[in-house]
C-alpha positions in Angstrom: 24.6 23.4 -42.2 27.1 21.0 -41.0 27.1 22.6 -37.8 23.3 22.2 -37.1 23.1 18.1 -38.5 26.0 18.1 -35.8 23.8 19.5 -33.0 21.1 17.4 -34.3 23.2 14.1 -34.4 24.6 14.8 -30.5 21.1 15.4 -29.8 19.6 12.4 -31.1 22.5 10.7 -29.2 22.0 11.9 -25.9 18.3 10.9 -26.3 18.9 7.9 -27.2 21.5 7.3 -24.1 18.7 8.8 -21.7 16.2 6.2 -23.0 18.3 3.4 -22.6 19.2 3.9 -19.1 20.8 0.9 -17.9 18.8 -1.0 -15.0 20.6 -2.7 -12.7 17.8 -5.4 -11.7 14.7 -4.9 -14.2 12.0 -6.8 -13.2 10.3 -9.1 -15.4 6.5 -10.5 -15.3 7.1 -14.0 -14.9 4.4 -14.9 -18.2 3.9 -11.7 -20.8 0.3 -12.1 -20.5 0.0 -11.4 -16.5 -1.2 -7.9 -14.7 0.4 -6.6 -11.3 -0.5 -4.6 -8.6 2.1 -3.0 -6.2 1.5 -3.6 -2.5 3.3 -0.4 -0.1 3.6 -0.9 3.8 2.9 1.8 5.7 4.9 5.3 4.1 5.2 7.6 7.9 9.2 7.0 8.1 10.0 8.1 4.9 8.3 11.6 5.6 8.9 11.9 9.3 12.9 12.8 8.4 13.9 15.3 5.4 16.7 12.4 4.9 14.6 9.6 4.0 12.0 11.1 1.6 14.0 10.9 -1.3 13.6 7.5 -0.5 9.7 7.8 -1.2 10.6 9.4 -3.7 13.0 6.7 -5.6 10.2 4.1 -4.7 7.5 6.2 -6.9 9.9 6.8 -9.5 10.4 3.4 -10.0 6.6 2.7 -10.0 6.3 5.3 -12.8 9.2 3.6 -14.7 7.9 0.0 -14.7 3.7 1.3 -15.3 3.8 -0.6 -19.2 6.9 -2.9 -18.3 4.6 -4.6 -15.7 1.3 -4.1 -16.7 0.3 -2.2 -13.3 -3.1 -1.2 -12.6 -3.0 -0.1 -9.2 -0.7 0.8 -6.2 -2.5 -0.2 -2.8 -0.9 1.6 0.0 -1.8 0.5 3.7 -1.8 4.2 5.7 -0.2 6.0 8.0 1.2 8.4 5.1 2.2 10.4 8.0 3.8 10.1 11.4 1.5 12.6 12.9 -1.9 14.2 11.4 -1.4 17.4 12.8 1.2 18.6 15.0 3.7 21.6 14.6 6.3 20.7 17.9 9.5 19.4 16.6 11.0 15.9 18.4 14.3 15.5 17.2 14.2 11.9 19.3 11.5 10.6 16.7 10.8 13.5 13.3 12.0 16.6 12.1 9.4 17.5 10.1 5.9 19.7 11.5 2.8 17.5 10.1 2.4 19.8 7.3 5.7 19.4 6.0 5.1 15.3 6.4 1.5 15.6 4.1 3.2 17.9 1.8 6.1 15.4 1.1 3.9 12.5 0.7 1.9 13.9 -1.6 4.6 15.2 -3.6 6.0 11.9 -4.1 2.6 10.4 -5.3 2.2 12.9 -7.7 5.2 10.5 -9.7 2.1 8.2 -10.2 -0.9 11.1 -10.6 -2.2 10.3 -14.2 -0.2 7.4 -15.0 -1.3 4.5 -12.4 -4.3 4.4 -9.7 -2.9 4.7 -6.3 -5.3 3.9 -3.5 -4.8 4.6 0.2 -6.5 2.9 3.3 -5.2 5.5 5.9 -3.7 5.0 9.6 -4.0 5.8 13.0 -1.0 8.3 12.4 -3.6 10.3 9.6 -6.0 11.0 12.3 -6.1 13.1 15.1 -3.5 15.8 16.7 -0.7 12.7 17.2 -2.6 9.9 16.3 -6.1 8.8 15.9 -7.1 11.1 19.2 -10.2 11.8 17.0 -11.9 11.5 13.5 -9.9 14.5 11.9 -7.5 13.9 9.1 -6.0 15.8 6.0 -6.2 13.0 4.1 -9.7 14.1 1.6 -7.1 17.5 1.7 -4.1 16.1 -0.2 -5.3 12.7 -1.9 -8.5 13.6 -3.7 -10.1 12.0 -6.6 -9.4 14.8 -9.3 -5.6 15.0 -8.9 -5.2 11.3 -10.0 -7.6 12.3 -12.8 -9.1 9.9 -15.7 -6.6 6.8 -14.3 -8.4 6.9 -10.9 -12.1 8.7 -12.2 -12.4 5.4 -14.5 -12.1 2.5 -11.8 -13.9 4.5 -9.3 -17.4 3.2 -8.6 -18.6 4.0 -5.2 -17.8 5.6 -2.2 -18.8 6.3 1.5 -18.7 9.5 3.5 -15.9 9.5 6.2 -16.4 10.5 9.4 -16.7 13.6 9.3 -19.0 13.2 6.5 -17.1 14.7 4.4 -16.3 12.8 0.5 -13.2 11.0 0.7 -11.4 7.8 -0.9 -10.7 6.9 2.7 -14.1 4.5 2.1 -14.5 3.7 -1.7 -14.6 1.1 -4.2 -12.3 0.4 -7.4 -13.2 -1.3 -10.6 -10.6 -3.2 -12.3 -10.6 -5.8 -15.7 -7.2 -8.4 -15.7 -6.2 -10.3 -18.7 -7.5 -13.7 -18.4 -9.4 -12.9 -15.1 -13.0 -13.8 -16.3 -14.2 -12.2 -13.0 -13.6 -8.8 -12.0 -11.7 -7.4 -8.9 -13.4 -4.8 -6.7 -10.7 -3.0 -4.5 -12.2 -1.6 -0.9 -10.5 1.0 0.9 -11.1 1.5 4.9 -10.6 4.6 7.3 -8.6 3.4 10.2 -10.6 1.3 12.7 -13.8 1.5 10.4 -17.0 2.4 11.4 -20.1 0.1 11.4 -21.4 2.1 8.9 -18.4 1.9 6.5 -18.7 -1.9 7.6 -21.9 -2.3 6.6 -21.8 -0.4 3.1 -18.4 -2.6 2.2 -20.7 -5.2 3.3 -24.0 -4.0 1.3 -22.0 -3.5 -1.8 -20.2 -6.8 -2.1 -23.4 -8.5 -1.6 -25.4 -6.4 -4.5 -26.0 -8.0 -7.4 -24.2 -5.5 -9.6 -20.7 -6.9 -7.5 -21.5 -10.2 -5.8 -19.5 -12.2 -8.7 -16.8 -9.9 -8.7 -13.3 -11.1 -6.4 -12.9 -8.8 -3.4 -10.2 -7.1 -2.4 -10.2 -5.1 0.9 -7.9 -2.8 2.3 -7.6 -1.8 6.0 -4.7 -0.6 8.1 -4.9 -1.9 11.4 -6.1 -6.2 11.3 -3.6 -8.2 12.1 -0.2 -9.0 14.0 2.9 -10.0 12.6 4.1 -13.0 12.1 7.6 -13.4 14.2 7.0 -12.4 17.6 2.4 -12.9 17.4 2.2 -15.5 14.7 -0.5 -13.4 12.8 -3.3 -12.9 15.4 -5.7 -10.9 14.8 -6.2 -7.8 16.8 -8.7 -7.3 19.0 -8.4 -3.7 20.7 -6.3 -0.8 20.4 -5.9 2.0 23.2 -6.2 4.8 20.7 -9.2 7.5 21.9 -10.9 6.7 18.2 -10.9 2.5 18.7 -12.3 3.4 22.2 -15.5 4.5 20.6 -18.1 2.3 20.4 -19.2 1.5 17.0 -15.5 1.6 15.4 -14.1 -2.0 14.5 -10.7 -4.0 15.3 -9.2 -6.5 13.1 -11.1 -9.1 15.3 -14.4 -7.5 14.7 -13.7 -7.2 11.1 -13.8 -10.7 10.6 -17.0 -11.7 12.3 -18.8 -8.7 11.0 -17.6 -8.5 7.5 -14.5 -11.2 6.2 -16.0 -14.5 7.5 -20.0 -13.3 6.5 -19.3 -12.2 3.1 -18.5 -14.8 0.4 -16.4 -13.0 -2.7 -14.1 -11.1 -0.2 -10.8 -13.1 -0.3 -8.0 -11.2 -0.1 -7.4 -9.4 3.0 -4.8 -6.4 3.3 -3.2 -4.7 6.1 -0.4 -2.9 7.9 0.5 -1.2 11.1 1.5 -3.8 13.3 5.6 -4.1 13.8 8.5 -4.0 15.8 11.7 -2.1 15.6 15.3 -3.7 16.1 15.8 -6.6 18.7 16.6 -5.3 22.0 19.7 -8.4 22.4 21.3 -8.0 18.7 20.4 -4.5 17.3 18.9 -5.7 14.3 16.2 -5.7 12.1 14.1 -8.9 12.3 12.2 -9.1 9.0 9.7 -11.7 10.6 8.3 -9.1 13.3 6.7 -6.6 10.5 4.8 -8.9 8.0 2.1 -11.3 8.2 0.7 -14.4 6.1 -2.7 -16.2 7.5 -5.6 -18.2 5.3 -8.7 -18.5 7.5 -12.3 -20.1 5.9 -14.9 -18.1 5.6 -18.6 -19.1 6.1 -18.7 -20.1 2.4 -16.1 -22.6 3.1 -13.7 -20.4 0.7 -10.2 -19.6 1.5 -9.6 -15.8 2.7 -6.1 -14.1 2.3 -4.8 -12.1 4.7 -1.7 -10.5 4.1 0.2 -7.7 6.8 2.9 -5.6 5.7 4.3 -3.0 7.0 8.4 -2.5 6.8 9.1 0.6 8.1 11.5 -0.7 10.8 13.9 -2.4 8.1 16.4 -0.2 7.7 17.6 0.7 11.5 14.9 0.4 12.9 11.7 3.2 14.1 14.1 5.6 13.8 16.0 4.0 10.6 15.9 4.7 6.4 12.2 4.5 6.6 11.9 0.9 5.2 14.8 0.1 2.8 12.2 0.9 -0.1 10.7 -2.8 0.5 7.5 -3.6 -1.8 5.7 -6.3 -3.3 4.4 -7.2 -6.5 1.4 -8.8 -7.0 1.0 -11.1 -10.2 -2.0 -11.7 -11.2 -1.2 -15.0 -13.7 -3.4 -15.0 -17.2 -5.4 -18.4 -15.4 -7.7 -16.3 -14.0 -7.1 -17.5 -10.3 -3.1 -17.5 -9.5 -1.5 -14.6 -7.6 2.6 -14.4 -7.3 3.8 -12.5 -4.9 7.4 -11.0 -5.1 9.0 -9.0 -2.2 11.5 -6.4 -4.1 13.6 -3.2 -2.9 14.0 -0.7 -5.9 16.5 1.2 -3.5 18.9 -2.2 -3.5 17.8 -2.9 -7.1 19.5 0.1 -8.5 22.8 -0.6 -8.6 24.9 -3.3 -9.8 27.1 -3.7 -6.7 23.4 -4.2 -4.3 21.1 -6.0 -6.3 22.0 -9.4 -5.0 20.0 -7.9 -2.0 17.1 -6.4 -3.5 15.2 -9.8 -3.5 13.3 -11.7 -0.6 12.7 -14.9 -1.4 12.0 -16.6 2.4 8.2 -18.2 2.3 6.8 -14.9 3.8 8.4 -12.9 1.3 8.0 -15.1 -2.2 4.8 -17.5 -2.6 1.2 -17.9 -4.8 -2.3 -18.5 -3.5 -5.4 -19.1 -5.9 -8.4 -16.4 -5.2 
């Protein structure tokens, strides 16, 4: 007897030491009452190297860890999940992993989240094509569809429009969400890469309906704007890949006068895609040259957010760590208006002797705006 209420005891003791992991950096909502949303720059470096997807990996963990602690309800995720959509020859000067291998890794680090936080996706130019975006194709609708998130994703999901391959896929579709103290409600709008007119106008159709016309408007695309170091946040106006050449297929330019400046509850704008890797004179990363911060006026006269980041070169560059696990958290305050924004690396976080790092707090990393 005494044996067993011994095994019990160390039992009990080892549970309790597992639950009370010690976190090096937790991260705290800056009023209990507030909601987040985790913002992730574009995934393809983590996948592209069996080395660095454990680094995807400690990135979703740490999302699945913090769910209740932060009051998450959603994980937006700007594309290109993938260096390359579907290609089997092996470059040692730039991946070491055949397209199937880089899809099967990314969506084996997602499932961390399946079931226990929405995580939406506005694919890349990297998820189309044989290399990238030479035509519509894409695995995408193969390995993120709508049943595998289950009830968490089913719930919030309210419309959707056929890619184009017209098949059913979350590339195009609309989220639902409810924040404490928002008296409006957020619509989320994911984008296939250079989106069609027709995915323009539905996005457009929708917003405008009287079912979602009071409801704030976020909108998800990868490819809009330039970064802010070395193009000061331009908006793009053409690309050279075979699928932005076809007419009827938007840039970031185009998205604004069709869509961002014409519709009025669309006011927060997000992207990725655009970047550099290390500068050519000092081999290093240059933070500036792979995020984005402009706030244009719409034809309402109301402020639009647009926000670009994509951090895949931090970390040594194209052919570095992937991104140093770099994310943001949104806050959305109980006011009803205010959004913090916090730029945080779980991968520095971790441990004592790096989490002096694991913070950004520059004015493109660390700042509010009121939707």
């Amino acid at each position: 007897m005494k044996k067993i209420v011994l095994v019990l005891s160390l039992s009990v003791f080892f549970a309790a030491t597992v639950a009370a992991q010690h976190r090096a950096d937790r991260q705290q909502l800056s009023d209990p009452a507030s909601s987040t949303m985790i913002l992730l720059g574009d995934p393809q470096a983590y996948v592209k190297y069996d080395l660095n997807q454990p680094l995807l990996d400690l990135q979703m963990s740490w999302i699945y860890d913090n769910v209740e602690h932060l009051n998450m309800k959603a994980v937006l995720c700007v594309g290109d999940l993938v260096e390359q959509n579907d290609n089997n020859a092996l470059d040692r000067n730039m991946l070491n992993q055949t397209s199937r291998q880089q899809w099967e890794a990314v969506s084996r680090s997602f499932e961390w989240i399946d079931g226990k936080v929405p995580h939406l996706h506005s694919p890349g130019n990297h998820d189309y094509g044989f290399k990238h975006s030479e035509d519509e194709h894409t695995f995408f609708p193969d390995y993120f569809t709508s049943e595998r998130q289950g009830k968490v994703l089913l719930d919030c999901l309210v419309a959707e429009y056929p890619n184009r391959e017209g098949r059913a896929s979350l590339e195009n579709a609309a989220f639902e969400f409810s924040l404490p103290g928002w008296t409006r409600k957020i619509l989320v709008i994911t984008s296939e890469f250079a989106p069609s007119d027709g995915a323009v106008q539905w996005a457009k159709t929708l917003c405008q309906s009287d079912k979602y016309k009071d409801h704030i408007v976020i909108y998800m695309t990868h490819s809009y704007m330039a970064c802010h170091g070395r193009c000061r946040n331009a908006l793009i106006p053409t690309e050279k890949y075979p699928l932005t050449q076809k007419p009827g297929n938007n840039s970031g330019v185009q998205l604004w006068e069709k869509l961002f400046s014409q519709v009025p509850n669309i006011r927060l704008v997000l992207c990725g895609h655009h970047g550099h890797g290390l500068d050519k004179k000092t081999r290093k990363d240059v933070y500036e040259n792979n995020v984005g911060w402009r706030v244009d006026k719409n034809g309402s006269g109301a402020d639009v957010y647009q926000m670009m980041f994509n951090v895949q070169t931090l970390g040594g560059g194209w052919e570095g760590n992937g991104g140093d696990c770099w994310l943001r958290i949104l806050e959305f305050m109980p006011d009803g208006t205010t959004v913090k924004v916090r730029t945080y690396s779980p991968l520095f976080g971790i441990s004592p002797l790096t989490k002096h790092l694991a913070h950004r707090t520059g004015g493109l990393d660390q700042f509010e705006f009121k939707l």
